[in-house]
PyMOL Python script that loads the backbone (N, CA, C, O; Angstrom):
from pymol import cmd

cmd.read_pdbstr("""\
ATOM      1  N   UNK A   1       0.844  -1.174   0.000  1.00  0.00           N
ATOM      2  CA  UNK A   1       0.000   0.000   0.000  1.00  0.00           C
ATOM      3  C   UNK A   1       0.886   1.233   0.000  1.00  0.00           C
ATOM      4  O   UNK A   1       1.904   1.311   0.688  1.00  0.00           O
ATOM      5  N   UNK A   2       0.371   2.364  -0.949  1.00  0.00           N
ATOM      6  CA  UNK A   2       1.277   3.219  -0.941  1.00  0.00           C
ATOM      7  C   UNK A   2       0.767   4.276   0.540  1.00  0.00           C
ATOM      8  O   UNK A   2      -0.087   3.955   1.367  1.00  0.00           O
ATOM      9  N   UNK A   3       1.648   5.675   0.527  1.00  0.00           N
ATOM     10  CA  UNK A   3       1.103   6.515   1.535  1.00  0.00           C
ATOM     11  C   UNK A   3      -0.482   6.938   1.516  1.00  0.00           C
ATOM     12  O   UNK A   3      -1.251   6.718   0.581  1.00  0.00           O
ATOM     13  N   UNK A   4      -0.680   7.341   2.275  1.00  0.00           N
ATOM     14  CA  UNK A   4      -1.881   7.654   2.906  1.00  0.00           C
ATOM     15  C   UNK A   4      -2.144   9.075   2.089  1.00  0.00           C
ATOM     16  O   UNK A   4      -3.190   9.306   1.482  1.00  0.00           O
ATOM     17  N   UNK A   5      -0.884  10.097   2.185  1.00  0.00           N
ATOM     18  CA  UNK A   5      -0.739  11.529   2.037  1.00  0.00           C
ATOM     19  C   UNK A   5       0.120  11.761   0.753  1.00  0.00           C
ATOM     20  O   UNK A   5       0.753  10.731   0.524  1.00  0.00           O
ATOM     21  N   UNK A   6       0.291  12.412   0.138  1.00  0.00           N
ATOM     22  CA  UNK A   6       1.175  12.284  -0.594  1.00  0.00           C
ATOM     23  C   UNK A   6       1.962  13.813   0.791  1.00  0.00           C
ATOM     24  O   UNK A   6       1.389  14.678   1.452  1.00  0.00           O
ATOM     25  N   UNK A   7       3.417  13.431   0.643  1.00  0.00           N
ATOM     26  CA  UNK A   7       4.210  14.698   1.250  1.00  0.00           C
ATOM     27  C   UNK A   7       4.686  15.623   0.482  1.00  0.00           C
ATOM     28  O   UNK A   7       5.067  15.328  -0.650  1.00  0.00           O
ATOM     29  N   UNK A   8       4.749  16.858   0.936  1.00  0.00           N
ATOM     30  CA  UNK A   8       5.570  17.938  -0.347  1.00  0.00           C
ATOM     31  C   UNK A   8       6.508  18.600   0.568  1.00  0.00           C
ATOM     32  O   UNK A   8       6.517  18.433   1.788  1.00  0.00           O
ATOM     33  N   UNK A   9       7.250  19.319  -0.058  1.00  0.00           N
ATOM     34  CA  UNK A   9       8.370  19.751   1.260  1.00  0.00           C
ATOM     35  C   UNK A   9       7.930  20.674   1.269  1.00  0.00           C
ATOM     36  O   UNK A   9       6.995  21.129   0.610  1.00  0.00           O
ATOM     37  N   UNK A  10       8.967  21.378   2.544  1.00  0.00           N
ATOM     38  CA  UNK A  10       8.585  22.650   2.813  1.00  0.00           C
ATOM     39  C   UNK A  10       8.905  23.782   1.742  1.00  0.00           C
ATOM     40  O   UNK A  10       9.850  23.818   0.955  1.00  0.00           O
ATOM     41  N   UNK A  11       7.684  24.863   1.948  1.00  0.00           N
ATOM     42  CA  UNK A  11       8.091  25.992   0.801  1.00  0.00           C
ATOM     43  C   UNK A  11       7.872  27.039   2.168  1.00  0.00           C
ATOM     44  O   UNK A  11       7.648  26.925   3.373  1.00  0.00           O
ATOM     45  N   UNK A  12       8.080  28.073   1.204  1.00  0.00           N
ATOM     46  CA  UNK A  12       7.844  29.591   1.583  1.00  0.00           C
ATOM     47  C   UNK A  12       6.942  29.909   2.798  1.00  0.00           C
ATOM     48  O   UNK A  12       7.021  30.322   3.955  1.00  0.00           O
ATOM     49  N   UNK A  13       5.976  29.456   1.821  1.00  0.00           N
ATOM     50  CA  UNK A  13       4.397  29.857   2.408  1.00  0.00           C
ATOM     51  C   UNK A  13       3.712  29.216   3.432  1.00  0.00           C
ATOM     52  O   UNK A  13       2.749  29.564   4.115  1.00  0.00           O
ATOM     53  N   UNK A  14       4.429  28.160   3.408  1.00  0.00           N
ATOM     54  CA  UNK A  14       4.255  27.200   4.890  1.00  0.00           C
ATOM     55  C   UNK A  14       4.990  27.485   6.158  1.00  0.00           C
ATOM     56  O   UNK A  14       4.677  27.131   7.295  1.00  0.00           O
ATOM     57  N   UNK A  15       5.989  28.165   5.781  1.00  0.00           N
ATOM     58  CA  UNK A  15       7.062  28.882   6.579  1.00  0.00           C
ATOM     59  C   UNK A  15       5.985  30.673   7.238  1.00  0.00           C
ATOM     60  O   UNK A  15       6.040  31.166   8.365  1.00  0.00           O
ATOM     61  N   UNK A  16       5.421  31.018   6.408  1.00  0.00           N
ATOM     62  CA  UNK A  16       5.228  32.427   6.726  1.00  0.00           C
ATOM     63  C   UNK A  16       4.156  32.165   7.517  1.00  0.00           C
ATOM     64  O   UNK A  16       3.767  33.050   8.280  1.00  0.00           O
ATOM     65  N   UNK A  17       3.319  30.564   7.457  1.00  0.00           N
ATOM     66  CA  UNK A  17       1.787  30.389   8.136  1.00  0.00           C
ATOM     67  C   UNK A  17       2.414  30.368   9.718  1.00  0.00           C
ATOM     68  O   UNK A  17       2.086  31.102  10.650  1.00  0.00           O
ATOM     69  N   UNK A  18       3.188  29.535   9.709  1.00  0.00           N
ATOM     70  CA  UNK A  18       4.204  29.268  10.967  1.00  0.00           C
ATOM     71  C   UNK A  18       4.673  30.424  11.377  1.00  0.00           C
ATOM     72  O   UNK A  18       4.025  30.704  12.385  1.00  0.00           O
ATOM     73  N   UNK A  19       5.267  31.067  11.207  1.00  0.00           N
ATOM     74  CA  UNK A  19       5.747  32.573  11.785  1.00  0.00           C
ATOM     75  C   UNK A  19       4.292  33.468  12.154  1.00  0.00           C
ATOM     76  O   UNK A  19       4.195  34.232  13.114  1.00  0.00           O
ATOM     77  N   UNK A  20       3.054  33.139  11.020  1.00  0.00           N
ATOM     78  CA  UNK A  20       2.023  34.167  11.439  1.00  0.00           C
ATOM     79  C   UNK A  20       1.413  33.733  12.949  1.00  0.00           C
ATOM     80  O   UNK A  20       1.049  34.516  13.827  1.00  0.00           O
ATOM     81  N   UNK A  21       1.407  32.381  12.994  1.00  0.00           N
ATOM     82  CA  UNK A  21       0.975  31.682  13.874  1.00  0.00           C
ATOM     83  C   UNK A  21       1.550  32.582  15.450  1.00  0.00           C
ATOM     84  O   UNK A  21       1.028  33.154  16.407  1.00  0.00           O
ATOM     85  N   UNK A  22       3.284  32.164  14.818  1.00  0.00           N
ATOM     86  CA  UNK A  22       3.603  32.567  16.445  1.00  0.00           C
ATOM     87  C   UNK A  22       3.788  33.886  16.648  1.00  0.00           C
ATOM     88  O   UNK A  22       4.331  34.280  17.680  1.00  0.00           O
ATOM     89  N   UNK A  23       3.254  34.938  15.454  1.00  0.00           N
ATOM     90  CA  UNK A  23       3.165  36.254  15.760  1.00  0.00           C
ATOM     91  C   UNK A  23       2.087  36.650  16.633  1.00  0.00           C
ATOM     92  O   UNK A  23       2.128  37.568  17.451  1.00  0.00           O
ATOM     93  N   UNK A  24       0.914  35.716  16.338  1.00  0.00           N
ATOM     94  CA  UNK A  24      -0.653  36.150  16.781  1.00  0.00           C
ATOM     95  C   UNK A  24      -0.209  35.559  18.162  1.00  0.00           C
ATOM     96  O   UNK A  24      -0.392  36.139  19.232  1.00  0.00           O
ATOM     97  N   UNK A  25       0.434  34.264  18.011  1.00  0.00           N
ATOM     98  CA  UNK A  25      -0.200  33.538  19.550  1.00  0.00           C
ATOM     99  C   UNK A  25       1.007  34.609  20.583  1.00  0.00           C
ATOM    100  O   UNK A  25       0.715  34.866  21.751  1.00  0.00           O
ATOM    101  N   UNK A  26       2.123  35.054  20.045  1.00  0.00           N
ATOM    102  CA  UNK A  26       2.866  36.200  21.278  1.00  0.00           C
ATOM    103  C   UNK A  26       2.212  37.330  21.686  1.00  0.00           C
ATOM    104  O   UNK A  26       2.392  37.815  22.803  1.00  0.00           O
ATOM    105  N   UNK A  27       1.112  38.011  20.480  1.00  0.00           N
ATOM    106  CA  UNK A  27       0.926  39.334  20.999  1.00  0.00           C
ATOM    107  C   UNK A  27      -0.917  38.667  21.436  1.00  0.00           C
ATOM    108  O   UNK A  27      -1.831  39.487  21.353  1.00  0.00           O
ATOM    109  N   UNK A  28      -1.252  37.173  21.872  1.00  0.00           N
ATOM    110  CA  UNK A  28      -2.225  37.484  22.541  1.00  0.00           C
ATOM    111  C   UNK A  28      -1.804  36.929  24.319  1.00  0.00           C
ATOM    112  O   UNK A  28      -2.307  37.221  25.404  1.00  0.00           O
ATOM    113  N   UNK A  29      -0.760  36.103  23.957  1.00  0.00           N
ATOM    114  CA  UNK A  29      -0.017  36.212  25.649  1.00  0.00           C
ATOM    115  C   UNK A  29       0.472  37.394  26.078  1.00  0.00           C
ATOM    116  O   UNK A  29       0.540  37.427  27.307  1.00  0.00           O
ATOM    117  N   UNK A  30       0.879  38.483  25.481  1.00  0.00           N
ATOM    118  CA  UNK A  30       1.811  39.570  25.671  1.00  0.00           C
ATOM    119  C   UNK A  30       0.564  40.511  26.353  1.00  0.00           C
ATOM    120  O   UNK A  30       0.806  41.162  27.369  1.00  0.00           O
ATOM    121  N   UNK A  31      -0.745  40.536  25.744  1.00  0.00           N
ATOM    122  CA  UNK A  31      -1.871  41.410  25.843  1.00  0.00           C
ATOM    123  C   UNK A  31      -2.652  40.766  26.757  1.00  0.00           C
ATOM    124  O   UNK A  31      -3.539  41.480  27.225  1.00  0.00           O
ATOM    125  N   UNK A  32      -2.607  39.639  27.164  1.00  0.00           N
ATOM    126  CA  UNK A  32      -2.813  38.649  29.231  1.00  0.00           C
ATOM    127  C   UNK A  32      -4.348  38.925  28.162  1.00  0.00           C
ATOM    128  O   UNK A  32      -4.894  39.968  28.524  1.00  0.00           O
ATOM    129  N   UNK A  33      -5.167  38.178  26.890  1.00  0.00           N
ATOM    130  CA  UNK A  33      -6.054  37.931  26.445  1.00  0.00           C
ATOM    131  C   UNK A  33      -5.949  36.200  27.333  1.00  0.00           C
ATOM    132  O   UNK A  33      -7.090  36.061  27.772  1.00  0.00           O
ATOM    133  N   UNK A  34      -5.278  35.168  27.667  1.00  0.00           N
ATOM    134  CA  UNK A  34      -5.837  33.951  28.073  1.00  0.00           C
ATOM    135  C   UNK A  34      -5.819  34.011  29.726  1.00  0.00           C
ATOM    136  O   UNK A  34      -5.741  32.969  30.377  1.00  0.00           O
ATOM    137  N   UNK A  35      -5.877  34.997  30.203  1.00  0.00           N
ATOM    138  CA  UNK A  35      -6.245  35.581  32.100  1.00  0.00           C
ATOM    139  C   UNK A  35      -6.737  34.462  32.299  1.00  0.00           C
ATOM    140  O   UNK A  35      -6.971  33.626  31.426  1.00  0.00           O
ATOM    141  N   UNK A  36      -6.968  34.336  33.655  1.00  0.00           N
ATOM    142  CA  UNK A  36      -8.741  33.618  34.108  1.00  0.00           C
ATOM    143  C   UNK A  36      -9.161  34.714  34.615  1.00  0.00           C
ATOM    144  O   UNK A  36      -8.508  35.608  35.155  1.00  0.00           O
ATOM    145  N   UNK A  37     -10.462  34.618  34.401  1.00  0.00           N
ATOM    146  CA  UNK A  37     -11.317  35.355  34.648  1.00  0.00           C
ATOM    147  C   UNK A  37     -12.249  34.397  35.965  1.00  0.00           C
ATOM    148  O   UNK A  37     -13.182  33.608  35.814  1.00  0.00           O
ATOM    149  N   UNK A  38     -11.471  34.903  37.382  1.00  0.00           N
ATOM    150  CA  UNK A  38     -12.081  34.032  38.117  1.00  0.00           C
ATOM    151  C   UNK A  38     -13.271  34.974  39.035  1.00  0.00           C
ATOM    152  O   UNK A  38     -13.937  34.397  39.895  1.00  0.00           O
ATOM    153  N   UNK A  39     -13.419  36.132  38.823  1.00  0.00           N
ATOM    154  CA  UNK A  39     -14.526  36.768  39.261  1.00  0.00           C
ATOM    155  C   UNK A  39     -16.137  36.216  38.369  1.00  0.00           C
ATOM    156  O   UNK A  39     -17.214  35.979  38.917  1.00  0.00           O
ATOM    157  N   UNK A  40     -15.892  36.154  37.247  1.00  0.00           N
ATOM    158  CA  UNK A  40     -16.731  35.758  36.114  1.00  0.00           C
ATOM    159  C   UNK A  40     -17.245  34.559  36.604  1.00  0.00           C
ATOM    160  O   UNK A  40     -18.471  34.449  36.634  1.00  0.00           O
ATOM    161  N   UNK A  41     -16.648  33.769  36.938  1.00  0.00           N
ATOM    162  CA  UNK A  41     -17.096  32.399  37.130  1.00  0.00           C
ATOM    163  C   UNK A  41     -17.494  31.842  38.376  1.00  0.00           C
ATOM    164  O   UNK A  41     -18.263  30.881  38.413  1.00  0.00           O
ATOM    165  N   UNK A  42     -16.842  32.584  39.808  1.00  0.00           N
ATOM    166  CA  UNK A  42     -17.488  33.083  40.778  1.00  0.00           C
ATOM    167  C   UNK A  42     -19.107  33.387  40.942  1.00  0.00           C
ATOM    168  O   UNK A  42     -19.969  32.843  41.633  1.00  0.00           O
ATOM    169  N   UNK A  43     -19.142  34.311  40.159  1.00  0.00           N
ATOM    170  CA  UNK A  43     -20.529  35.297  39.754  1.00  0.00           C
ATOM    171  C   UNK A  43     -21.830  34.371  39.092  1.00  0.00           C
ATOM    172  O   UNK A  43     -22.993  34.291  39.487  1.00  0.00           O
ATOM    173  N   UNK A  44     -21.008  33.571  37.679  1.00  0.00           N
ATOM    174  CA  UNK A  44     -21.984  32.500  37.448  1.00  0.00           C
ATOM    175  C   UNK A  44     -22.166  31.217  38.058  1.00  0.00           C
ATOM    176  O   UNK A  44     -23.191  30.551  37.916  1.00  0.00           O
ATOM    177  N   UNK A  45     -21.168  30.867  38.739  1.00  0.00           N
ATOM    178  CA  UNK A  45     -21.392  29.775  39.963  1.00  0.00           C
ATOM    179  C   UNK A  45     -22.740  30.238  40.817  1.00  0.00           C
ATOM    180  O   UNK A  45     -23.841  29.687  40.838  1.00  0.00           O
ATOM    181  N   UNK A  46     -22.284  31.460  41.531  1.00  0.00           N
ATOM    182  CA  UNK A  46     -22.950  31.448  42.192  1.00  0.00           C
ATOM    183  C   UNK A  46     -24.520  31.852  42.052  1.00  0.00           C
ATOM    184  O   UNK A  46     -25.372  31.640  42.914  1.00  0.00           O
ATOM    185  N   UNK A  47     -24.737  32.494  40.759  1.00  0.00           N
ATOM    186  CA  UNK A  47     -26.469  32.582  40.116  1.00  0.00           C
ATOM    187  C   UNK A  47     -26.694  31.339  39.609  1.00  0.00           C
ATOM    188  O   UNK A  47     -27.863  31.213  39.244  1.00  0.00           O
ATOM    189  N   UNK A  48     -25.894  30.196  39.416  1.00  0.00           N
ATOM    190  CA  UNK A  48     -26.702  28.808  38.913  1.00  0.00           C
ATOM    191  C   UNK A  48     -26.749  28.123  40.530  1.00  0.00           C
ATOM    192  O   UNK A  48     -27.575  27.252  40.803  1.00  0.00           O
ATOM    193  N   UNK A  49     -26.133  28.442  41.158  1.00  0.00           N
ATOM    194  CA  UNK A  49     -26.359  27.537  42.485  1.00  0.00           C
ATOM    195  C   UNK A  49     -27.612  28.182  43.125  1.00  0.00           C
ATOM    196  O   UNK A  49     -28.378  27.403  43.692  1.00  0.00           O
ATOM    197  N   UNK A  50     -27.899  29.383  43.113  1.00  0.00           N
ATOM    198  CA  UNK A  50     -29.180  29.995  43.066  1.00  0.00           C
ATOM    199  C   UNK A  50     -30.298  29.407  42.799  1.00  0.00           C
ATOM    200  O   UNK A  50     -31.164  28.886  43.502  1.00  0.00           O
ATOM    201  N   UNK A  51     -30.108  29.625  41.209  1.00  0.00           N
ATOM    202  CA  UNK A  51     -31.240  29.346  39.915  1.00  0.00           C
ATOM    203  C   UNK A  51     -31.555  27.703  40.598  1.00  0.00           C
ATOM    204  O   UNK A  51     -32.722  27.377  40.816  1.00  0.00           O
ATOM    205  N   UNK A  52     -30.586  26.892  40.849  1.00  0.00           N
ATOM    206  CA  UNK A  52     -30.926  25.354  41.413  1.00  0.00           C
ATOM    207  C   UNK A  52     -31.748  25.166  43.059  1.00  0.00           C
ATOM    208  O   UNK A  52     -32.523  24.277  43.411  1.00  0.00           O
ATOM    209  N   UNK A  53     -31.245  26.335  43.827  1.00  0.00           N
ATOM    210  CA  UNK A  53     -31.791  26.008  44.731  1.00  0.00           C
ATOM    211  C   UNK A  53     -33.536  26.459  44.595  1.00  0.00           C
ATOM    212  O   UNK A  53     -34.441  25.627  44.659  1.00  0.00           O
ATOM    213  N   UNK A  54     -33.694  27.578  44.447  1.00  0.00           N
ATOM    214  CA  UNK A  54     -34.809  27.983  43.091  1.00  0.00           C
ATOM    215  C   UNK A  54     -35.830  27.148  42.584  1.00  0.00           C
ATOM    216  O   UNK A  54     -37.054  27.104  42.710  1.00  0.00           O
ATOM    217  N   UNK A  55     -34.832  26.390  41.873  1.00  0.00           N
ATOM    218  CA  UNK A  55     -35.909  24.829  41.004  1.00  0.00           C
ATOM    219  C   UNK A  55     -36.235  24.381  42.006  1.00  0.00           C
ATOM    220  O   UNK A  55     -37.452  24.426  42.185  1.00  0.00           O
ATOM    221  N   UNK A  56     -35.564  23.869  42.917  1.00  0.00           N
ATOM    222  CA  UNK A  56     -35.744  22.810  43.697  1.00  0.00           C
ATOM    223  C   UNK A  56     -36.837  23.234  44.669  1.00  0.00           C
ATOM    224  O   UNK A  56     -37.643  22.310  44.784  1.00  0.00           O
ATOM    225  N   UNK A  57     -37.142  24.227  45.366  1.00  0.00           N
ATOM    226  CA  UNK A  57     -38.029  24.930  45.588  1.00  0.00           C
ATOM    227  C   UNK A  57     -39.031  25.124  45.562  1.00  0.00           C
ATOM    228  O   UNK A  57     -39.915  25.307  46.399  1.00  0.00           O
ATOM    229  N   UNK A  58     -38.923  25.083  44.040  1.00  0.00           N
ATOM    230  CA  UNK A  58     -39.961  24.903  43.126  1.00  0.00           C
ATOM    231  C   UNK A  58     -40.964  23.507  42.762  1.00  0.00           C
ATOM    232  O   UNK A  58     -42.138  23.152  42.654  1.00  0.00           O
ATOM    233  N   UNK A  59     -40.055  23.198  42.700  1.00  0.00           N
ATOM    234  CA  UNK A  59     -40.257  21.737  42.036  1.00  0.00           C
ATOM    235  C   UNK A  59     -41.058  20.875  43.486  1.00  0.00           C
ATOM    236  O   UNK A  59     -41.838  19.933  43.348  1.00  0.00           O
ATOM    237  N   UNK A  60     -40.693  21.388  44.651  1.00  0.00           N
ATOM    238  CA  UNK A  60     -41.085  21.120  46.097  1.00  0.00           C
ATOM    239  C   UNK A  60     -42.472  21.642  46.639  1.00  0.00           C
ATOM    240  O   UNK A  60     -43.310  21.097  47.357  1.00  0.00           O
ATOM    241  N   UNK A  61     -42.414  23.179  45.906  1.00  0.00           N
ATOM    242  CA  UNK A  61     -43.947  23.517  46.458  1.00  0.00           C
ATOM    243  C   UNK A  61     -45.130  23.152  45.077  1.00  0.00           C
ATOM    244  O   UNK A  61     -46.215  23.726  44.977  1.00  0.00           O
ATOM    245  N   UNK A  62     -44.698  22.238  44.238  1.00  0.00           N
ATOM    246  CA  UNK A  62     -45.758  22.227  42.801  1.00  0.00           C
ATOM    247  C   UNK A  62     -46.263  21.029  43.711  1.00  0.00           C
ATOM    248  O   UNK A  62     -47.470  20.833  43.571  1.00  0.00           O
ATOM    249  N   UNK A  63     -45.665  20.225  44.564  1.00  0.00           N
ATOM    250  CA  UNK A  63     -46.004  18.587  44.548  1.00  0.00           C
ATOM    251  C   UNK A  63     -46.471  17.771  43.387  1.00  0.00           C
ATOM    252  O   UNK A  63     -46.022  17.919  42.250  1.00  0.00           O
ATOM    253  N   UNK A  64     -47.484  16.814  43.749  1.00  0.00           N
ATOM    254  CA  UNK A  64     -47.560  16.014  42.422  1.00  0.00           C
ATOM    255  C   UNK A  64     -48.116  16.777  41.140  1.00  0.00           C
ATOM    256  O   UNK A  64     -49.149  16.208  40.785  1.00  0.00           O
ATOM    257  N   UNK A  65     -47.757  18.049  40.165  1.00  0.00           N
ATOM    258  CA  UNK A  65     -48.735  18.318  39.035  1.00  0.00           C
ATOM    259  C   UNK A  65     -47.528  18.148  37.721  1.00  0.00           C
ATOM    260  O   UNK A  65     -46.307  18.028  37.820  1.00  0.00           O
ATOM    261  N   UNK A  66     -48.208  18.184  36.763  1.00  0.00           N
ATOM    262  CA  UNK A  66     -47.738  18.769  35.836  1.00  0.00           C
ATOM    263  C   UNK A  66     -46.713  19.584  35.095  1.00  0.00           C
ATOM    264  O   UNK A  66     -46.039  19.492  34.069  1.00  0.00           O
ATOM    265  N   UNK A  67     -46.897  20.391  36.047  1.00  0.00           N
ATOM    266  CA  UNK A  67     -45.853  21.591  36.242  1.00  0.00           C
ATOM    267  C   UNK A  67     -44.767  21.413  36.596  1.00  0.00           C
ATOM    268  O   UNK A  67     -44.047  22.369  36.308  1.00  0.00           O
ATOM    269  N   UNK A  68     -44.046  20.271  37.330  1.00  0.00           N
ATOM    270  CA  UNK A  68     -43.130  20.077  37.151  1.00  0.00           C
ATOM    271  C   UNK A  68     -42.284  19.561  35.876  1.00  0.00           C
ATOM    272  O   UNK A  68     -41.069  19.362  35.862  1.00  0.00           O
ATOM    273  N   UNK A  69     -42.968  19.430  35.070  1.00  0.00           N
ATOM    274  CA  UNK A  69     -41.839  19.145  33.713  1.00  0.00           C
ATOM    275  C   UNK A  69     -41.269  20.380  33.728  1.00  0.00           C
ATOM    276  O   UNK A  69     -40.053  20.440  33.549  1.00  0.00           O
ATOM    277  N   UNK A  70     -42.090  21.698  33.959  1.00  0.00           N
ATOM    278  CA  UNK A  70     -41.483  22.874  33.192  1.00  0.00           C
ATOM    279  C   UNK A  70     -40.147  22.869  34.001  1.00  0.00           C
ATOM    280  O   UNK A  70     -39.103  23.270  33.486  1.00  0.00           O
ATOM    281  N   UNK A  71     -40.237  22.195  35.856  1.00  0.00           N
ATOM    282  CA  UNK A  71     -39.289  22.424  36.080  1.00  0.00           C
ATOM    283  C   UNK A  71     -38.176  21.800  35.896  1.00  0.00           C
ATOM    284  O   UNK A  71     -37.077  22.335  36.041  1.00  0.00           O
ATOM    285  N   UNK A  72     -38.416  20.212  35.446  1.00  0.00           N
ATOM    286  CA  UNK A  72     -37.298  19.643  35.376  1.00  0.00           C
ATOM    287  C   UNK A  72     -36.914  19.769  34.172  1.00  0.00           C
ATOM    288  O   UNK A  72     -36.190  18.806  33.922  1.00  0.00           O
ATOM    289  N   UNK A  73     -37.037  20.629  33.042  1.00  0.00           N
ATOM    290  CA  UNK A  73     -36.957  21.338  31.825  1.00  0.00           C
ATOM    291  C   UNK A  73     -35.589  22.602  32.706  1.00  0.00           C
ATOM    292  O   UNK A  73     -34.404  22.584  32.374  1.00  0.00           O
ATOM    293  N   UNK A  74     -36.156  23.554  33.794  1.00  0.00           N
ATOM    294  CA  UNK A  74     -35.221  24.302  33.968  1.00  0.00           C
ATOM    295  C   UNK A  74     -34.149  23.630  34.541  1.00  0.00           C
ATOM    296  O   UNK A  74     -32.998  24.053  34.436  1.00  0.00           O
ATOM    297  N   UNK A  75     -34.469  22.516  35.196  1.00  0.00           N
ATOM    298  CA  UNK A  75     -32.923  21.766  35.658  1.00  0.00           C
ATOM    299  C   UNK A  75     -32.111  20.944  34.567  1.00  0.00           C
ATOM    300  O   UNK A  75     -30.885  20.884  34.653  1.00  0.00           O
ATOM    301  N   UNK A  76     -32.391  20.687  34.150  1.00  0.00           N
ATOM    302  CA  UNK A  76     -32.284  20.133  32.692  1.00  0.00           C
ATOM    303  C   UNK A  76     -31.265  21.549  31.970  1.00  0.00           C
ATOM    304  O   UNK A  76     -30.277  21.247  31.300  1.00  0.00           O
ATOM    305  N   UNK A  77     -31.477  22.435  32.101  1.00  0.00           N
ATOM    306  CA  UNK A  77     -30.727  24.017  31.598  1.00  0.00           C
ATOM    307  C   UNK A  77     -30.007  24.473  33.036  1.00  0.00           C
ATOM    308  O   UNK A  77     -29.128  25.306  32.813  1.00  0.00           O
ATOM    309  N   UNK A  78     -30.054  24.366  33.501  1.00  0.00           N
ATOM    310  CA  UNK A  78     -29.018  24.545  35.080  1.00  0.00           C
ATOM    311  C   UNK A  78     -27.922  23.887  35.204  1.00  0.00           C
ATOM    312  O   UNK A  78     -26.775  24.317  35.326  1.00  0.00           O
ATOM    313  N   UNK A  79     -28.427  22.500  35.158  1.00  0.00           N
ATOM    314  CA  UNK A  79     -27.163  20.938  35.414  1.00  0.00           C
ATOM    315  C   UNK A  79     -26.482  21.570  34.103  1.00  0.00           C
ATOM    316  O   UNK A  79     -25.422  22.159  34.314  1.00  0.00           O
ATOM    317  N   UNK A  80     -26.995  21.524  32.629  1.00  0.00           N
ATOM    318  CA  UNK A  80     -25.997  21.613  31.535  1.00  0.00           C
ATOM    319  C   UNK A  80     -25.096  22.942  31.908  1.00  0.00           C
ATOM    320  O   UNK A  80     -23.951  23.024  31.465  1.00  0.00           O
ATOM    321  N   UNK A  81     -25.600  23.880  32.660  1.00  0.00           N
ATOM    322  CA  UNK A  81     -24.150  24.814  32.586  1.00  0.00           C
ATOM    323  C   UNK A  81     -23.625  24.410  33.501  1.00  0.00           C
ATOM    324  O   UNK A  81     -22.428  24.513  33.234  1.00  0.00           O
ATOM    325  N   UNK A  82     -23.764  23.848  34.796  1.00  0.00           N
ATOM    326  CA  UNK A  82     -22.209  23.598  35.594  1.00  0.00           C
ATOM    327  C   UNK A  82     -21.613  22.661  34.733  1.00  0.00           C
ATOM    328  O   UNK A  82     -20.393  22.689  34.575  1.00  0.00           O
ATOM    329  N   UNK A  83     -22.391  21.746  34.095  1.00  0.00           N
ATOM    330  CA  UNK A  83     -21.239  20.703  33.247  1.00  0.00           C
ATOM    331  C   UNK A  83     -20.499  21.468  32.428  1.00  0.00           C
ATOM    332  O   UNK A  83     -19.456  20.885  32.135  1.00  0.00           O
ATOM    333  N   UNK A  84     -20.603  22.569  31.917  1.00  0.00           N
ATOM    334  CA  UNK A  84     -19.729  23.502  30.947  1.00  0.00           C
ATOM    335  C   UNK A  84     -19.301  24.285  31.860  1.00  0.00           C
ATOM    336  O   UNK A  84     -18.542  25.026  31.237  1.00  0.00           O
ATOM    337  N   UNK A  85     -19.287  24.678  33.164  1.00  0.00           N
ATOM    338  CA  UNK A  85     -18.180  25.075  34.017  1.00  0.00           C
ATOM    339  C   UNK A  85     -16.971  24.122  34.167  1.00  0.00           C
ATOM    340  O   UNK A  85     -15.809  24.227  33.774  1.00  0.00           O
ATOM    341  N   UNK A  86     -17.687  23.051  34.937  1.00  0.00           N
ATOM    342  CA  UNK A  86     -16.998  21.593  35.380  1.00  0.00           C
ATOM    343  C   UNK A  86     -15.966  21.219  34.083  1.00  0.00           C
ATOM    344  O   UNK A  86     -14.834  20.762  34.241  1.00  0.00           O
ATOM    345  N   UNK A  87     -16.486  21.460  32.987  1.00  0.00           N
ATOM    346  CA  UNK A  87     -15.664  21.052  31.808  1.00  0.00           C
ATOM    347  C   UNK A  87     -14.405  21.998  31.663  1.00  0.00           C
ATOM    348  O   UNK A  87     -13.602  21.821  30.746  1.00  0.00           O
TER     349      UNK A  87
END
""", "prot")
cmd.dss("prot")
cmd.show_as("cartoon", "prot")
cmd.util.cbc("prot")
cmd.orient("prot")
């Protein structure tokens, strides 16, 4: 079986993608663009731990109706953002 890829060597222009590369990625470390932003996440921690205690609340004074889908619909949108914190 032959290659998978065919290879070509290096030229010019593959050279200048590489240099653009590490031009952008210095002046966005240089400009502290990858910070953490740990106030931010603080802030939304703490309005989804809210928003959950909230549901739950909720979901506590509906007892047996209906109405709870809507809520386990909002937990259902609560749980998915700490998993995209957590992630």
């Amino acid at each position: 079986m032959g290659a998978i890829r065919a290879t070509k060597p290096r030229t010019a222009e593959s050279v200048n993608i590489t240099q653009s590369y590490t031009t952008v990625s210095q002046s966005v470390k240089r400009d502290g663009l990858l910070g953490r932003t740990r106030w931010f996440y603080l802030g939304l921690t703490t309005v989804l731990l809210a928003a959950l205690v909230g549901a739950g609340f909720g979901f506590v004074l509906l007892g047996s109706s209906w109405f709870q889908l809507l809520i386990a619909g909002a937990l259902g949108l609560i749980l998915t953002q700490f998993a995209f914190i957590a992630h």
